[in-house]
Structure formats: C-alpha cells, structure tokens
C-alpha positions, 0 to 999 in steps of 0.5 A, spaced: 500 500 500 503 506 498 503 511 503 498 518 503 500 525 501 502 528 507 499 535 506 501 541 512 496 546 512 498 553 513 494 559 515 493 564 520 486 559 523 490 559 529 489 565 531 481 564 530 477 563 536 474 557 532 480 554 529 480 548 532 475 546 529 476 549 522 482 545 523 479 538 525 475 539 519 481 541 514 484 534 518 477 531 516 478 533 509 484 531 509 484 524 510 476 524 506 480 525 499 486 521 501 492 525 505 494 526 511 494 532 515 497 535 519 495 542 523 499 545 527 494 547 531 492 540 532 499 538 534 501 532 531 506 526 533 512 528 531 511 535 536 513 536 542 508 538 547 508 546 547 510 548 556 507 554 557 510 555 564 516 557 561 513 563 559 510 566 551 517 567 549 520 559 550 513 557 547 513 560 541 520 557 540 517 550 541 512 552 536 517 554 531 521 548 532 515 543 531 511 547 526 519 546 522 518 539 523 512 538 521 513 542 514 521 537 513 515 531 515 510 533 509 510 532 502 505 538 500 504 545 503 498 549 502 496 555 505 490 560 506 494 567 503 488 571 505 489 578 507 490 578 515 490 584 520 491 588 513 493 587 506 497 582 506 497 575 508 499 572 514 507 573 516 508 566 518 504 563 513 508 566 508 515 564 512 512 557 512 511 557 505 518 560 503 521 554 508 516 548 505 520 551 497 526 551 500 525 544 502 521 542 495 516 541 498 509 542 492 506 548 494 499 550 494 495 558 496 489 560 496 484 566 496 478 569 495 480 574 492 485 572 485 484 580 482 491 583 481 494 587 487 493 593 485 485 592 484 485 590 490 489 596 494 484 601 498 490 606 496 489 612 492 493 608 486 497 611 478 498 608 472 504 610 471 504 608 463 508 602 465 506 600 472 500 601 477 504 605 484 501 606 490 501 612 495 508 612 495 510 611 488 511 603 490 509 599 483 504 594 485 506 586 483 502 584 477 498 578 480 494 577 486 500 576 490 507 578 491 510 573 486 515 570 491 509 566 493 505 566 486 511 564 482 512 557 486 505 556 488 499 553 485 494 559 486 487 557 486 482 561 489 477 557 494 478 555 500 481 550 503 477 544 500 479 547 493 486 547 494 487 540 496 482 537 490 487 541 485 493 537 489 489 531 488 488 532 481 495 534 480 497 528 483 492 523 480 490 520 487 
C-alpha cells in the first residue's frame, strides 16, 4: 500500500477563536480525499508538547521548532494567503511557505480574492504608463500576490477544500 500525501496546512486559523475546529475539519478533509494532515494547531506526533510555564517567549520557540518539523515531515504545503490584520497575508504563513520551497516541498495558496494587487489596494493608486504605484510611488506586483509566493505556488482561489482537490488532481490520487 503506498503511503498518503502528507499535506501541512498553513494559515493564520490559529489565531481564530474557532480554529480548532476549522482545523479538525481541514484534518477531516484531509484524510476524506486521501492525505494526511497535519495542523499545527492540532499538534501532531512528531511535536513536542508546547510548556507554557516557561513563559510566551520559550513557547513560541517550541512552536517554531515543531511547526519546522512538521513542514521537513510533509510532502505538500498549502496555505490560506488571505489578507490578515491588513493587506497582506499572514507573516508566518508566508515564512512557512518560503521554508516548505526551500525544502521542495509542492506548494499550494489560496484566496478569495485572485484580482491583481493593485485592484485590490484601498490606496489612492497611478498608472504610471508602465506600472500601477501606490501612495508612495511603490509599483504594485502584477498578480494577486507578491510573486515570491505566486511564482512557486499553485494559486487557486477557494478555500481550503479547493486547494487540496487541485493537489489531488495534480497528483492523480
């Protein structure tokens, strides 16, 4: 029997109050389609349990060190890049997603919103003949993420579900 895909999902979930719970469910859709999951917010085995009474400081490390372990052990990332707490996704995400690349793992993004950046900008923005720019002259990407995400990533605008049926479309499982 061969052994399931390994997928990390990666995102900014964690931090929502029902988190958990979305990623009990993306965990359930994992294995429902024929992968297995890995969340961070679930922990996983290959985890060590997070000691909070060391202080927010040594459990964030604890994190890291896991989530960097969780990532080495996956085949497959994929990410919410959604905007969060402003314009841009995630910075963890982002790190994740740059980190699984540097590891050759198979990259997956989703969003919402697949307009280029410089429609989706609530600045004052200029067409320059050349370039869209923003308030402080700054060109905009062309696409709807900066291209050090879209460039190696599978972009696919949905959710999470949508991504991981692309991944398994792509990997014919």
């Amino acid at each position: 029997m061969n052994k399931k895909p390994v997928v990390y999902i990666a995102g900014p979930e964690c931090f929502m109050p029902d988190g958990k719970e979305k990623a009990a469910a993306a965990l359930a859709l994992c294995d429902k389609l024929g992968f297995e999951g890995i969340s961070p917010a679930m922990g996983h085995p290959l985890g060590d349990e997070i000691d909070f009474s060391k202080g927010k400081q040594e459990a964030a490390k604890q994190i890291f060190r896991n989530n960097i372990k969780f990532i080495n052990h996956c085949d497959i990332i994929i990410a919410n890049v959604n905007n969060f707490r402003g314009w841009e996704p995630d910075g963890g995400t982002c790190f994740e997603i740059g980190y699984g690349y540097s590891q050759g793992k198979k990259l997956y993004v989703f969003l919402d919103d697949v307009r280029p950046c410089y429609e989706k900008y609530i600045g004052n923005i200029h067409n320059d003949g050349i370039f869209w720019r923003d308030d402080n002259g700054a060109f905009f990407e062309s696409g709807c993420l900066n291209l050090m995400i879209s460039g190696p990533a599978t972009v696919v605008q949905g959710g999470f579900e949508d991504a991981l049926k692309k991944a398994k479309e792509d990997l014919g499982i």
